[in-house]
N, C-alpha and C positions, 0 to 999 in steps of 0.2 A: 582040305580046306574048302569050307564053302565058298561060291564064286561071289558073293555079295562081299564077304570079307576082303578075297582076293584083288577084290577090285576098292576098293577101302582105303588098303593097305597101297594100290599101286596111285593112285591118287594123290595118297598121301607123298608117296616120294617124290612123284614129279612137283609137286606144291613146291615140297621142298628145295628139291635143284633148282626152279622158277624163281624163288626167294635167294640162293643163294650166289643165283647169277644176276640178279638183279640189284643184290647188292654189291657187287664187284663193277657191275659194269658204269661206267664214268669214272672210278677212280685211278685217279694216276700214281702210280706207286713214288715215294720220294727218292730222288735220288742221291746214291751212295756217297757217305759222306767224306772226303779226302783229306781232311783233318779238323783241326779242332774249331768251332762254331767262331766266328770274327765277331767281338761282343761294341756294341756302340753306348755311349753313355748317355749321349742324350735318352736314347731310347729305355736303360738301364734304369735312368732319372723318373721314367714315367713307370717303370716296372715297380721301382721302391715304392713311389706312392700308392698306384693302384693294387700291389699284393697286399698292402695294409702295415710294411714295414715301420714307414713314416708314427704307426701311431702309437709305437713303443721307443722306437731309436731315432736320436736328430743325427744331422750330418756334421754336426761340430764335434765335441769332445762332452758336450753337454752330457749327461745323464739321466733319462726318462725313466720309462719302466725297463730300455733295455738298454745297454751301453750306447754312448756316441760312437758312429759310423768313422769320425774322420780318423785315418791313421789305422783303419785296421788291415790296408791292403799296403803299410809302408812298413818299412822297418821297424821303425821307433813304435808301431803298434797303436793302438787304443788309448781312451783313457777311461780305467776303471775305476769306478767309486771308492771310495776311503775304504782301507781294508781286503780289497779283494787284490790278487797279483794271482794271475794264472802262467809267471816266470815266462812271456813271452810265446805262450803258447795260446793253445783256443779250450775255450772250459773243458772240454773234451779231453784234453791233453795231447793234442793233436799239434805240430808245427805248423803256423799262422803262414798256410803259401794257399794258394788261390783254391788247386782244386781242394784242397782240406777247410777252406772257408764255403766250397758251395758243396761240398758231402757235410759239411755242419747244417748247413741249411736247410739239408731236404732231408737229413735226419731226425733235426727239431720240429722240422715242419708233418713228420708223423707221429709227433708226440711223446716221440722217445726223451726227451732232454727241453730242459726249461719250460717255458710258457706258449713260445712262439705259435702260433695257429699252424691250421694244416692249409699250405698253399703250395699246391705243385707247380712247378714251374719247370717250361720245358727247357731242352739245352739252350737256345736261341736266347728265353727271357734270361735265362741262369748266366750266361755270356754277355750282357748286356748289362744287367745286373752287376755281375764280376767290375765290368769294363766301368761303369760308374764310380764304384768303392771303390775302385783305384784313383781316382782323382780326387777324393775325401781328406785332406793334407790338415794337421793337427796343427 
């Protein structure tokens, strides 16, 4: 190998290692999570608005472009529009318990099922989120 190469190629690596300790370096890794994320509603309250939830679904029984929120984290469930009866479950066919409502959500939200947008939400907003819809009373 020519040394003009050799030295090219050895540049290049250390660039590399340089970049990629440089990107490591100040971050703190998170730490291990000991169970499941403690969700707040007020905060949950600001998640529904700002993920754009608000601009399909109200938090009454009301019916926009996507069901009314209240009562879908209760027993007695939702209230769906004339005609529809998903027999107590979630469109999906899924039993209506928390984490089956926030695996419906981040499943809709890649497109796979209904309209809903793509909005990721991490566990923290997802739990906060949750912890809201729970307080949604029909």
């Amino acid at each position: 190998m020519q040394p003009l190469i050799r030295m090219t190629i050895g540049v290049a690596l250390v660039l590399a290692a340089l970049l990629l300790a440089a990107n490591t370096l100040g971050k703190r890794s998170d730490p291990p999570v000991s169970g499941p994320v403690a969700g707040d509603p007020e905060r949950g309250r600001i998640v529904f608005e700002r993920a754009g939830c608000s601009a399909c679904h109200t938090t009454t029984t009301e019916f926009r472009v996507g069901t009314g929120m209240a009562g879908v984290l209760q027993p007695e469930g939702p209230v769906y529009p004339p005609g529809v009866d998903y027999g107590g479950a979630l469109p999906n066919g899924a039993p209506r318990t928390e984490e089956n409502v926030a695996a419906f959500i981040r499943t809709t939200n890649q497109g796979q099922i209904g309209l809903m947008p793509g909005r990721a939400l991490n566990d923290q907003q997802m739990a906060d989120l949750l912890a809201y819809l729970r307080t949604l009373r029909r």
